[in-house]
C-alpha positions as CSV (number, residue, x, y, z in Angstrom):
1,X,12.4,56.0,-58.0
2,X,11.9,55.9,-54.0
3,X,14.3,54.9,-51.9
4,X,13.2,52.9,-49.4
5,X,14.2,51.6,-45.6
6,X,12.8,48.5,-44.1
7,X,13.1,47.9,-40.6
8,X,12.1,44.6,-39.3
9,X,11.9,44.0,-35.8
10,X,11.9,41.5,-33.3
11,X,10.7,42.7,-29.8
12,X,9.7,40.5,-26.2
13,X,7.7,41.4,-23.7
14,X,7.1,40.2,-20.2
15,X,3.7,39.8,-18.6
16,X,1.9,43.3,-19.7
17,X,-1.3,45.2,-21.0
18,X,0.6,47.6,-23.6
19,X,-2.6,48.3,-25.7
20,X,-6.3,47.8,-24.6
21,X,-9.4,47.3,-26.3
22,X,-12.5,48.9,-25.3
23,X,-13.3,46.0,-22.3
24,X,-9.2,46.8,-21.1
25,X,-8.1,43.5,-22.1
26,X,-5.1,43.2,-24.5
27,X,-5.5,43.7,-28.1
28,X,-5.3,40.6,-29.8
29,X,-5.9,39.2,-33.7
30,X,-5.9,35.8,-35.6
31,X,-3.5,35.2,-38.2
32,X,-2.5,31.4,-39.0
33,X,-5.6,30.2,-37.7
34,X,-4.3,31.3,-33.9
35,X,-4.9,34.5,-31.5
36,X,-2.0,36.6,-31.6
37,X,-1.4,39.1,-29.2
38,X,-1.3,43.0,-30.6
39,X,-0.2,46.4,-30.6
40,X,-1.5,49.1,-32.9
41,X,0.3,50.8,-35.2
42,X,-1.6,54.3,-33.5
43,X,-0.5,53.2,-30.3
44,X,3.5,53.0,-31.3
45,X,3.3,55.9,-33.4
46,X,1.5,57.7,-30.5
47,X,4.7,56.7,-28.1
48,X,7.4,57.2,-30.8
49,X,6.5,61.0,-31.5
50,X,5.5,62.0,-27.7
51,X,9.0,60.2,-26.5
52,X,12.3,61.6,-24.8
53,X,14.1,60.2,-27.5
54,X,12.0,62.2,-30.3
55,X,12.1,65.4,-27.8
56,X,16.0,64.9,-28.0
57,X,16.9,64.0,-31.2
58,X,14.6,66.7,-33.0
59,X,13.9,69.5,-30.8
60,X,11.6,72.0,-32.1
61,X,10.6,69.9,-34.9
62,X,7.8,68.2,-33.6
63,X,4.2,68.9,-33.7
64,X,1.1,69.2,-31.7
65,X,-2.0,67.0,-31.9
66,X,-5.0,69.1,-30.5
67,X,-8.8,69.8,-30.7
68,X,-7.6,72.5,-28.1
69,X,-6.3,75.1,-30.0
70,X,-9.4,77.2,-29.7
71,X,-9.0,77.0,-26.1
72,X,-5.2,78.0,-25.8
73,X,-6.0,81.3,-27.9
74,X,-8.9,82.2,-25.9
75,X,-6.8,81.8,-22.4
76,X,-4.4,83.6,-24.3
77,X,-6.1,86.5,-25.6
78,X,-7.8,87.0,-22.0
79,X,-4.2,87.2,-20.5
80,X,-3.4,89.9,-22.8
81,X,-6.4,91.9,-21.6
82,X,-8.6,91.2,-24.6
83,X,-12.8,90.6,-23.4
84,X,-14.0,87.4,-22.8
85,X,-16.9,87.6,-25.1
86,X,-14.2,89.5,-28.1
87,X,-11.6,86.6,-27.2
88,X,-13.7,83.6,-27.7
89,X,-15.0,85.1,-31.0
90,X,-11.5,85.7,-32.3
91,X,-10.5,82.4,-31.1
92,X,-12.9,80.4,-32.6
93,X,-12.1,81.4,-36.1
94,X,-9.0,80.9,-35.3
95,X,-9.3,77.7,-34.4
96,X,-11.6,76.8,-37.1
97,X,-8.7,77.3,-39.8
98,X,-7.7,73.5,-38.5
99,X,-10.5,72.0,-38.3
100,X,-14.3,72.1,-38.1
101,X,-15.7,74.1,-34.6
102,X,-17.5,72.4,-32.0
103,X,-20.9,73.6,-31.3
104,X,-20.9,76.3,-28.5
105,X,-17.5,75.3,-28.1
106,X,-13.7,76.7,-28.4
107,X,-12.8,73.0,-29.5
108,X,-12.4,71.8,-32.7
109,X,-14.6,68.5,-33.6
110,X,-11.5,66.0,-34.9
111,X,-7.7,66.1,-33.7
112,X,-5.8,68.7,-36.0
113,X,-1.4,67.9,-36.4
114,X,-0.3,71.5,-36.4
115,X,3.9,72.2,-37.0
116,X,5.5,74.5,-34.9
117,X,5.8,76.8,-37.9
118,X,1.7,77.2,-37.6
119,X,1.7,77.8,-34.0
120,X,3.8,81.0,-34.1
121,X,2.2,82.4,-36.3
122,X,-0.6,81.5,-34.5
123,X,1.1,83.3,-31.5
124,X,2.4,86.2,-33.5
125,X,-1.2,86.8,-34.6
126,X,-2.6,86.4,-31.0
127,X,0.0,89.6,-29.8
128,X,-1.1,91.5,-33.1
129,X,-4.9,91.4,-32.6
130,X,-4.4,92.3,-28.8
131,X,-2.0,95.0,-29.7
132,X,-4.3,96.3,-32.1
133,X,-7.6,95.2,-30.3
134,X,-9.3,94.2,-33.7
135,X,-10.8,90.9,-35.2
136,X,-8.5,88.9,-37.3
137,X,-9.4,89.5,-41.3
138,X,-9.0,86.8,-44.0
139,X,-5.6,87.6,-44.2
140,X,-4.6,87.1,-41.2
141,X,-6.0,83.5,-41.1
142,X,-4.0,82.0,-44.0
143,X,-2.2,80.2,-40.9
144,X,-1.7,77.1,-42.7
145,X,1.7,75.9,-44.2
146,X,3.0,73.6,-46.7
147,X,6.2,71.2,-46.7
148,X,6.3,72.7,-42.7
149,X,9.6,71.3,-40.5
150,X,7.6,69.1,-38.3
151,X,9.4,65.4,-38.9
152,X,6.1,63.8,-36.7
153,X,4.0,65.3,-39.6
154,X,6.4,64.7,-42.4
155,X,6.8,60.6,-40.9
156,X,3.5,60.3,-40.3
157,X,1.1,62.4,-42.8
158,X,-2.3,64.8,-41.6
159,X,-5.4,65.2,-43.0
160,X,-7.4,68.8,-42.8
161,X,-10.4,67.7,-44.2
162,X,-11.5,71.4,-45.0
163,X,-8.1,72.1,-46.6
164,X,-6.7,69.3,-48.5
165,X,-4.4,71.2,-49.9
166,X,-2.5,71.6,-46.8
167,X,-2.6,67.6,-46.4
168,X,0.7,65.9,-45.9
169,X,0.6,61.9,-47.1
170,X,2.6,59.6,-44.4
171,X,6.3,59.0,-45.4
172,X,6.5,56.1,-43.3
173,X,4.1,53.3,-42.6
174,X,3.6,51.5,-39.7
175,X,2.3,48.0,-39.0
176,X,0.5,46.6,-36.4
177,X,3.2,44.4,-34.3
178,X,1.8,41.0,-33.7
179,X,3.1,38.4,-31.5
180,X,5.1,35.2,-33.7
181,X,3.3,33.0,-31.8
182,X,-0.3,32.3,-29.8
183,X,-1.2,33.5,-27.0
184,X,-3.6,33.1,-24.3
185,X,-4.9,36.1,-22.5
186,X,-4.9,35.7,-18.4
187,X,-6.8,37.4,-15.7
188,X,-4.8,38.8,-12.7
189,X,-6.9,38.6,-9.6
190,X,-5.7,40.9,-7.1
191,X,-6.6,42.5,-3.9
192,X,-5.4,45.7,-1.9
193,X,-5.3,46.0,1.8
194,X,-6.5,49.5,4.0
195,X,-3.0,50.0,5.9
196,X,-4.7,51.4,8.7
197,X,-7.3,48.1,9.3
198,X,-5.8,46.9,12.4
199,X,-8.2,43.6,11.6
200,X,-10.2,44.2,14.6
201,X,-13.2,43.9,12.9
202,X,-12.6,43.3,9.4
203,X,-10.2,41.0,7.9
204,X,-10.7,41.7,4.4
205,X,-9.4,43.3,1.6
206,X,-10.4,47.1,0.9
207,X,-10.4,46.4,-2.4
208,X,-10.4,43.4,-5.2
209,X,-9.8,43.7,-9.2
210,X,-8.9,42.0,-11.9
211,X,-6.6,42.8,-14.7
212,X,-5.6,40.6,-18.0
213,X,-2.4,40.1,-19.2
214,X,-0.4,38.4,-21.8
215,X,3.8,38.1,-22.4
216,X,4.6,37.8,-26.3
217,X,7.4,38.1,-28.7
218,X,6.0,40.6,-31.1
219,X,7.4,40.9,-35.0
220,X,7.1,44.5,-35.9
221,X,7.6,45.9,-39.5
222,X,8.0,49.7,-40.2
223,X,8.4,51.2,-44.0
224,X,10.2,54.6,-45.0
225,X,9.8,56.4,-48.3
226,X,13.0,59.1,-47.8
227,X,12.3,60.4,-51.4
228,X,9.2,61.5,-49.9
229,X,10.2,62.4,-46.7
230,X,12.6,65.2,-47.6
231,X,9.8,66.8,-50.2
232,X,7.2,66.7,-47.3
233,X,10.2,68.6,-45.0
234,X,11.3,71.1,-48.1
235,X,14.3,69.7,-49.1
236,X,15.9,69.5,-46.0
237,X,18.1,66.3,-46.3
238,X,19.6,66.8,-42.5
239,X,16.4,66.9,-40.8
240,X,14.9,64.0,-43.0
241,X,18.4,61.9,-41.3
242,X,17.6,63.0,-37.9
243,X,14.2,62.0,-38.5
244,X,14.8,58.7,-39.3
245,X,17.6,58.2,-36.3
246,X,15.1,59.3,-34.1
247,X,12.6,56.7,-35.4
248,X,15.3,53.8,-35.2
249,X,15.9,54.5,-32.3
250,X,12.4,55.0,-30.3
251,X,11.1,51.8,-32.3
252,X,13.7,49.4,-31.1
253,X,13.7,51.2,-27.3
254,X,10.5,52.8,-26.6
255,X,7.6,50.5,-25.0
256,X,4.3,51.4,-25.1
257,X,2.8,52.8,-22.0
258,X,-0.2,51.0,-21.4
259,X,-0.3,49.4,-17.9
260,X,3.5,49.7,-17.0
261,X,3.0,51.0,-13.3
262,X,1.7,47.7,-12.7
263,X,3.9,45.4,-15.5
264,X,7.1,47.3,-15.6
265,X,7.4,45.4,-19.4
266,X,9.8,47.5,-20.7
267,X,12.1,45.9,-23.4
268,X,14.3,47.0,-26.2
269,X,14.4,44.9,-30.0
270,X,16.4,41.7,-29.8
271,X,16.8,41.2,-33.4
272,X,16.3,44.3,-35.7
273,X,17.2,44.2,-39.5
274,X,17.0,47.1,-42.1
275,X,17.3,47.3,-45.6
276,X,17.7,49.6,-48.4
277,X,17.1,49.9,-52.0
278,X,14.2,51.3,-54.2
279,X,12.9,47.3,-54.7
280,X,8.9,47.2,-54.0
281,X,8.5,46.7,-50.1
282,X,7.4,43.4,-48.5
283,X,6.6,42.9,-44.8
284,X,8.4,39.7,-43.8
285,X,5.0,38.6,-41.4
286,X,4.3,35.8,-43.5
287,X,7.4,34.0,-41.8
288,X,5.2,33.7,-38.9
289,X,1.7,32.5,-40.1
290,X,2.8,29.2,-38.9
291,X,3.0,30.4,-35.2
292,X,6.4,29.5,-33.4
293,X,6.3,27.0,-30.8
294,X,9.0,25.6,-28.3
295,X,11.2,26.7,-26.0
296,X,13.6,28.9,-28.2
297,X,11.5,31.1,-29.1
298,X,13.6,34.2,-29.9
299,X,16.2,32.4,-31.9
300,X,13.7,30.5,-33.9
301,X,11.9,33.6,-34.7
302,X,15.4,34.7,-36.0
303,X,15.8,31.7,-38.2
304,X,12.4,32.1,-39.5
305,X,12.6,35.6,-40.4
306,X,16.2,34.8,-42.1
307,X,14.6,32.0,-43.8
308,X,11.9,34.4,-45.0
309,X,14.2,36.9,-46.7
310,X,16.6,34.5,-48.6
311,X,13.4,33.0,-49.7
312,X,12.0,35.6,-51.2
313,X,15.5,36.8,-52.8
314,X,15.8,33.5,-54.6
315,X,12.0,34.0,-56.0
316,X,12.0,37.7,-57.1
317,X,15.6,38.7,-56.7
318,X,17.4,41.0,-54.5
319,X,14.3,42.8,-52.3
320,X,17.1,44.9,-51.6
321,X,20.1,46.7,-52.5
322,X,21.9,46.4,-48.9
323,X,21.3,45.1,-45.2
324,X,22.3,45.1,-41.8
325,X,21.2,43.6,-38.7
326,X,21.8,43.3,-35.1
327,X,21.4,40.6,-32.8
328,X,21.2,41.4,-28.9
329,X,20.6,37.7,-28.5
330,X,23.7,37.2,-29.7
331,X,25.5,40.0,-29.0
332,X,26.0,40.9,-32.9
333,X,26.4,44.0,-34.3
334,X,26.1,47.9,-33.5
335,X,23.2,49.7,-32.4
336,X,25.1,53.0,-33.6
337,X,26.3,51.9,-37.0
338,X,22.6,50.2,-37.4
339,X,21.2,54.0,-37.3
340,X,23.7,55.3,-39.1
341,X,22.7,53.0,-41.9
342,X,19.3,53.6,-42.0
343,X,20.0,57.3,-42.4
344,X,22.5,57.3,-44.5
């Protein structure tokens, strides 16, 4: 059976805009009958693989989300002295191994996850074809691999819809964090002065906006199969553990991005609590349908989310074979030893 690890988290926000709709107002939801504030599950995978803490933790094992691959061999291909009309040919069927071409276009029509392992041979093939100063043939293009050592793909699954058989399904699953409690959205009206209006004519501002805004304790629930991790990296155990380090550790300290030049709403997780077993997983969300309200927010949220696991221990059993938490509220327990934990 799978084992797997269930982090449950606990994150607040000041005043921000992390994730906006299509009007630029916060992403919100109802659940319980009340508006919640919300962040997608894209937008914290999105932050997670692109962060300095992924960059650091996995190096060369993360991979590139593009519709501009096309374009990169093309540029390429002209640097090396290849034609313009030759190179965009060659690059286009290139490009077209991930993904479905763009009409009169080097691009790609949908977003193709390619591992580091395709883009060198990518490169490789770029040098050859110059060297040579041919077309690629069929058997150059077999550029796609299997089980590749890209942890972003191997966490988070791709989909080639013209070669399914280079698809990867997600080891880990991400929910949507939504706030414990409701919220109201707000409007910040805000002007901007001209520094060099002396006000000898004009008084008023050079410019005037708005911008909405909500604050929010968000519960956020993340889900990881590492049976299925390590087959979707080959085997390799060590990089499936540095995998999941590196997601511990950018999902209780990496914000979203959305609007923090004018929020600064950066925060880390104040109560974060993994488990481990090969039980069925449960999200814990259903602690919060009835919304928190007062003035202790945080440590109610706590208590609720406590509540919620001995709860559903006494009705099914154990929903897991072992836990550990930490509490920044309280100052309880190790950020270190909660990562080492989850990937051991």
């Amino acid at each position: 059976m799978s084992k797997f690890i269930q982090l449950h988290l606990l994150t607040s926000y000041a005043p921000s805009n992390l994730n906006r709709d299509d009007l630029g107002r916060p992403k919100t939801a109802r659940m319980g009958g009340t508006e919640r504030l919300r962040v997608s599950s894209q937008s914290l995978k999105r932050h997670w693989r692109t962060s300095d803490v992924f960059e650091q933790t996995l190096g060369q094992h993360i991979g590139t989300r593009t519709k501009r691959l096309g374009v990169e061999v093309f540029n390429q291909l002209c640097e090396l002295g290849v034609s313009e009309k030759q190179a965009k040919t060659w690059a286009i069927a290139i490009a077209g191994v991930f993904g479905k071409g763009k009409k009169d276009s080097l691009e790609i029509e949908q977003l193709a996850h390619i591992s580091p392992e395709e883009l060198a041979a990518v490169d490789a093939l770029v040098k050859t074809l110059a060297a040579e100063n041919r077309a690629p043939e069929k058997d150059d293009l077999a550029l796609l691999r299997r089980n590749a050592a890209a942890a972003d793909i191997a966490m988070f699954g791709r989909m080639l819809a013209s070669s399914p058989e280079f698809n990867c399904e997600a080891a880990c699953q991400v929910a949507h964090a939504i706030s414990v409690h409701g919220v109201a959205v707000e409007e910040d009206y805000f002007t901007a002065v001209d520094d060099l209006n002396r006000g000898d004519s004009d008084l008023g501002a050079a410019h005037i906006g708005e911008a909405a805004f909500s604050a929010a304790l968000f519960y956020s629930y993340i889900c990881i199969d590492k049976e299925l991790l390590v087959s979707n990296l080959g085997g390799d155990i060590e990089l499936a553990n540095k995998a999941i380090t590196a997601l511990v550790e950018a999902a209780v300290k990496v914000s979203p991005k959305g609007k923090q030049n004018s929020f600064a709403s950066r925060a880390y997780a104040s109560y974060v609590l993994a488990e481990k077993g090969d039980q069925q997983p449960r999200s814990l969300s259903v602690a919060f349908l009835k919304p928190i309200i007062g003035e202790n927010q945080a440590e109610d949220a706590v208590k609720a989310l406590q509540r919620q696991v001995e709860n559903f221990d006494k009705v099914y059993g154990a929903c897991a074979d072992d836990r550990y938490s930490v509490n920044a509220l309280e100052g309880e327990g190790s950020f270190e030893q909660l990562k080492a934990f989850a990937a051991d």
